[in-house]
C-alpha positions as CSV (number, residue, x, y, z in Angstrom):
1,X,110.4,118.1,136.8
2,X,107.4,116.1,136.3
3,X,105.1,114.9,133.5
4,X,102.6,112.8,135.5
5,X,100.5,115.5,137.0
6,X,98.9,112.9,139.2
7,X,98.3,110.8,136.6
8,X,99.7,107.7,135.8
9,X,103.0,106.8,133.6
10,X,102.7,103.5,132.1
11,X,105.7,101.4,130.1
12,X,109.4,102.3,129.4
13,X,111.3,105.1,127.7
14,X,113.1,103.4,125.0
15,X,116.4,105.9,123.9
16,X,117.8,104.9,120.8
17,X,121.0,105.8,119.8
18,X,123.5,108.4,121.6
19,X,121.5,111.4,120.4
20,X,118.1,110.9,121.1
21,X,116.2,111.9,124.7
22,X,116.4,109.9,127.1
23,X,114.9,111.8,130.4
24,X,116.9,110.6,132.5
25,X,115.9,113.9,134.7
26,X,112.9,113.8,134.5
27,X,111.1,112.4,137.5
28,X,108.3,108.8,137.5
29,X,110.3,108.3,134.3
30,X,112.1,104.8,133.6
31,X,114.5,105.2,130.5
32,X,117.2,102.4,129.1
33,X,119.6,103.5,126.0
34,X,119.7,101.5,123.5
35,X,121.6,101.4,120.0
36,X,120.2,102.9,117.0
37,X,117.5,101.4,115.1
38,X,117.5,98.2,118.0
39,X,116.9,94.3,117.7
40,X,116.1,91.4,118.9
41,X,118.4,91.5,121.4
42,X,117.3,94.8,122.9
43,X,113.7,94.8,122.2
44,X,112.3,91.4,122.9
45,X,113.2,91.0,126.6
46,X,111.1,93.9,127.5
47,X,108.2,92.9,126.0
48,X,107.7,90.3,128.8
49,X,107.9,92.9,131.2
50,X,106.1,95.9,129.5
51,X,102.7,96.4,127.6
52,X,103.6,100.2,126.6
53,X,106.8,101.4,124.8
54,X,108.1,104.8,124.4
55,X,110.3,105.1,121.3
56,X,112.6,108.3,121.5
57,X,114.7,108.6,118.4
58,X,114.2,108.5,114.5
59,X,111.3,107.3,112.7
60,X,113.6,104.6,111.2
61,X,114.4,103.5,115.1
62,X,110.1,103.7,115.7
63,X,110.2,101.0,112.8
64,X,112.9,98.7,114.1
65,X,111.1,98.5,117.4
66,X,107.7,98.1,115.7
67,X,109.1,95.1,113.6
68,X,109.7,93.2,116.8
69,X,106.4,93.6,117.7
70,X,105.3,92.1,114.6
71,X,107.8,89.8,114.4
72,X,106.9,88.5,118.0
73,X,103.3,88.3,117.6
74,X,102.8,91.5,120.1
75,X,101.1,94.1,118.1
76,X,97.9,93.7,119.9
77,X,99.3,93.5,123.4
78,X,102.1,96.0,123.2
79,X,100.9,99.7,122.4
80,X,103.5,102.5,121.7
81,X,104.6,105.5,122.1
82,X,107.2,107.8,120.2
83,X,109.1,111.0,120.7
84,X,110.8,112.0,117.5
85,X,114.3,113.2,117.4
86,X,113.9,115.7,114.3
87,X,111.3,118.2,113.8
88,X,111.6,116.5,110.0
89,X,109.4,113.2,111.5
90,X,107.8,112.1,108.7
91,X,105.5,109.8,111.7
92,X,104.8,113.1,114.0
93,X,103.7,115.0,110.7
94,X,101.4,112.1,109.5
95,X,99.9,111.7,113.7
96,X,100.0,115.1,114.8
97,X,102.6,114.2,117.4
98,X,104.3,117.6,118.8
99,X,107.9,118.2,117.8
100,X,108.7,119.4,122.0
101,X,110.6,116.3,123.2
102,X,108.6,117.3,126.5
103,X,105.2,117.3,125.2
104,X,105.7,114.8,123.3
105,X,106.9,112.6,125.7
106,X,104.3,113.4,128.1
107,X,101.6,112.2,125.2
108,X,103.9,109.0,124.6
109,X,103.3,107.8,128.0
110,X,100.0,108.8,128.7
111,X,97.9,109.8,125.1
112,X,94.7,107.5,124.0
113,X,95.7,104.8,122.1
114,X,94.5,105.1,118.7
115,X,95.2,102.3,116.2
116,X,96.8,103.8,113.2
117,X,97.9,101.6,110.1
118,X,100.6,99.8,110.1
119,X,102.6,98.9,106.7
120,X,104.8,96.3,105.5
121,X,107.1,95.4,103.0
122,X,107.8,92.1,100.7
123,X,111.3,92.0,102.3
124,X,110.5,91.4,105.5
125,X,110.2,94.9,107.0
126,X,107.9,97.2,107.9
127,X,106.9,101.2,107.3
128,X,106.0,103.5,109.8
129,X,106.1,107.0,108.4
130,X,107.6,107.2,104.5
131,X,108.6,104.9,101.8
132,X,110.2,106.8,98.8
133,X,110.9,105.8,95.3
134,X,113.4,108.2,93.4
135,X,114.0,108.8,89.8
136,X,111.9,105.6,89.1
137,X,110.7,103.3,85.4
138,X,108.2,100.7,85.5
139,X,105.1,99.6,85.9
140,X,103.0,100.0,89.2
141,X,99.8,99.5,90.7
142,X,97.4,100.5,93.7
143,X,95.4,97.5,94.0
144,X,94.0,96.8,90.6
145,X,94.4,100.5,89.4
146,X,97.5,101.7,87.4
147,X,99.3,104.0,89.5
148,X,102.2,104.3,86.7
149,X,103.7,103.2,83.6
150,X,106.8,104.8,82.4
151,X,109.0,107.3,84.2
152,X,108.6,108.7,87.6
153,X,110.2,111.5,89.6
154,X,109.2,110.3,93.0
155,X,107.2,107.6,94.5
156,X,105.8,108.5,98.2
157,X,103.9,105.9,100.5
158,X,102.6,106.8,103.8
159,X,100.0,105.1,106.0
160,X,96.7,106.4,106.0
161,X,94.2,106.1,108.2
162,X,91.0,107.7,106.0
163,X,91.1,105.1,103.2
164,X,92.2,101.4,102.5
165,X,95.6,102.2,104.4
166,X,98.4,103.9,102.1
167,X,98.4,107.0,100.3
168,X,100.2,107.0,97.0
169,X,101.6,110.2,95.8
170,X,103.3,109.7,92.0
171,X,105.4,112.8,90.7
172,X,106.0,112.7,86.9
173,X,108.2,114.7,85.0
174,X,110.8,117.2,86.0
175,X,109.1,120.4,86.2
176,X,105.9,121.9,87.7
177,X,104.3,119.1,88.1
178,X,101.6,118.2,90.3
179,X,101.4,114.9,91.8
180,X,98.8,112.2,91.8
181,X,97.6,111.1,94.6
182,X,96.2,107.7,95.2
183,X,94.9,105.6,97.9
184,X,94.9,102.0,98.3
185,X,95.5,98.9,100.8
186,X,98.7,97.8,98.6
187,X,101.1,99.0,96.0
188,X,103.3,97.3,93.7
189,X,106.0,97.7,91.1
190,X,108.3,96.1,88.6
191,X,111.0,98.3,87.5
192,X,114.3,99.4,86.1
193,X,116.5,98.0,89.5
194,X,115.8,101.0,92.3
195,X,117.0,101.3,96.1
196,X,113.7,102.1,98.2
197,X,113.8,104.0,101.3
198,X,111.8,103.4,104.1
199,X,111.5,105.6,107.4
200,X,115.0,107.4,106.3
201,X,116.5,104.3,105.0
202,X,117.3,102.6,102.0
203,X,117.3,99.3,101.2
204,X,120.4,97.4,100.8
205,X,120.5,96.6,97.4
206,X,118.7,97.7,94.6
207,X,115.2,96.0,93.3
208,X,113.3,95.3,90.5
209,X,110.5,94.6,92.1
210,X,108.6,95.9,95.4
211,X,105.6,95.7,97.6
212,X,103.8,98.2,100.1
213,X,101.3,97.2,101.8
214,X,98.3,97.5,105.2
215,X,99.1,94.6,107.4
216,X,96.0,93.2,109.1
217,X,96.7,94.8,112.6
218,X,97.2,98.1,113.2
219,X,99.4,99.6,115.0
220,X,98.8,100.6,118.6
221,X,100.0,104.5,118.6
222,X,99.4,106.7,121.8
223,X,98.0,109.9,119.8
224,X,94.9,110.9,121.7
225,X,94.3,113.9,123.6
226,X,95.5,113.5,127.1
C-alpha cells in the first residue's frame, strides 16, 4: 500500500512507544520505534539528518518531541507532523487532524505546513494540546485581566490560533455551570498547592504557583489540505 500517490514523502515516521503505528507496511515510508514520550537521546540525532518529523503516538509523546525542538533551537527548521494514537487527541481535535491512522498519516508527511501556537510552561516544558487545572483555589490572571479568585472546578488551556495564543476556559462551582472562556498570550496562578497536567500528564509534584504561556515561535504543524 501506498500513501504517496506520486507525490513526494518527506522526513521520518517517529513511533513512540510499543502501541503506537508505526507503518512499517506501508510502502516510501521510513519509520524508527522509539520509547514513549522520547528524549534527547532519541530525538536529537535525527534532527541533523531530517527537516520533517512524523510523530505517531500520544499528544504527550507530540510534546516530548516538540521540546527538543525548542530546546535545540530547531523550531524554525524542523516542521512536524503527528498521527495520534487515540481518537481522545486533544491536538487532532484542536487542528482538525483525522483520527484514521492512515489519513492522518498521509497529511503528516505531506499536509501544508501551517504554523500553529506553540505554548510553554515556567518549568521548563512545553504544551501542545491541553493543560488542566482540577479542583483548584487562588488567584489567576490572563494577561492583566482576572481570570479567577477563589475556587475553581477546572482550569483548561489550549493553544489558539484566532487570538493572542491560549484559550482559557474557567469552570466554577459544582453544578450547571457554564464556563468562562478567556483568551490571552499568558496565564498565571498562585494557589492552594495543585498538580497540573499537561498533554495527559501531570506534573511531578504539586505547585503553588504556575505559568502558561505563547512562545515567540510557532510551531511548525503539517495541517493543510493536501
Amino acid at each position: 500500500m501506498s500513501v504517496t500517490e506520486d507525490l513526494r514523502v518527506r522526513g521520518i515516521v517517529v513511533a513512540c512507544g510499543e502501541d503506537s503505528p508505526g507503518f512499517e507496511d506501508i510502502d516510501d515510508v521510513t519509520s524508527i520505534r522509539v520509547p514513549s514520550r522520547p528524549g534527547k537521546a532519541e530525538i536529537d540525532p535525527l534532527l541533523g539528518e531530517h527537516d520533517h518529523l512524523v510523530v505517531s503516538g500520544t499528544d504527550a509523546d507530540l510534546a516530548a518531541v516538540v521540546l527538543r525542538l525548542l530546546r535545540k533551537e530547531q523550531l524554525a527548521g524542523v516542521s512536524v507532523g503527528f498521527v495520534p494514537a487515540s481518537p481522545d487527541s486533544a491536538v487532532a481535535s484542536l487542528w482538525g487532524l483525522p483520527a484514521q491512522p492512515v489519513r492522518a498519516l498521509a497529511l503528516a508527511l505531506r499536509g501544508e505546513v501551517d504554523p500553529v501556537p506553540l505554548i510553554r510552561d515556567d518549568a521548563g516544558g512545553v504544551l501542545v494540546g491541553r493543560g488542566v487545572l482540577g479542583m483548584v483555589r487562588g488567584v489567576a490572571y490572563c494577561d492583566e485581566q482576572v481570570a479567577l479568585r477563589g475556587a475553581a472546578r477546572s482550569v483548561v488551556v489550549e493553544p489558539d490560533a484566532e487570538g493572542p495564543g491560549l484559550r482559557v476556559r474557567v469552570t466554577k462551582g459544582t453544578f450547571f455551570k457554564r464556563p468562562t472562556t478567556l483568551y490571552s498570550r499568558a496565564f498565571q496562578i498562585g494557589c492552594i498547592p495543585t498538580r497540573p497536567m499537561s498533554d495527559g500528564v501531570a506534573y511531578p509534584r504539586a505547585m503553588n504557583r504556575w505559568t502558561w504561556y505563547r512562545h515567540t515561535q510557532d510551531l511548525r504543524l503539517a495541517r493543510g489540505t493536501l
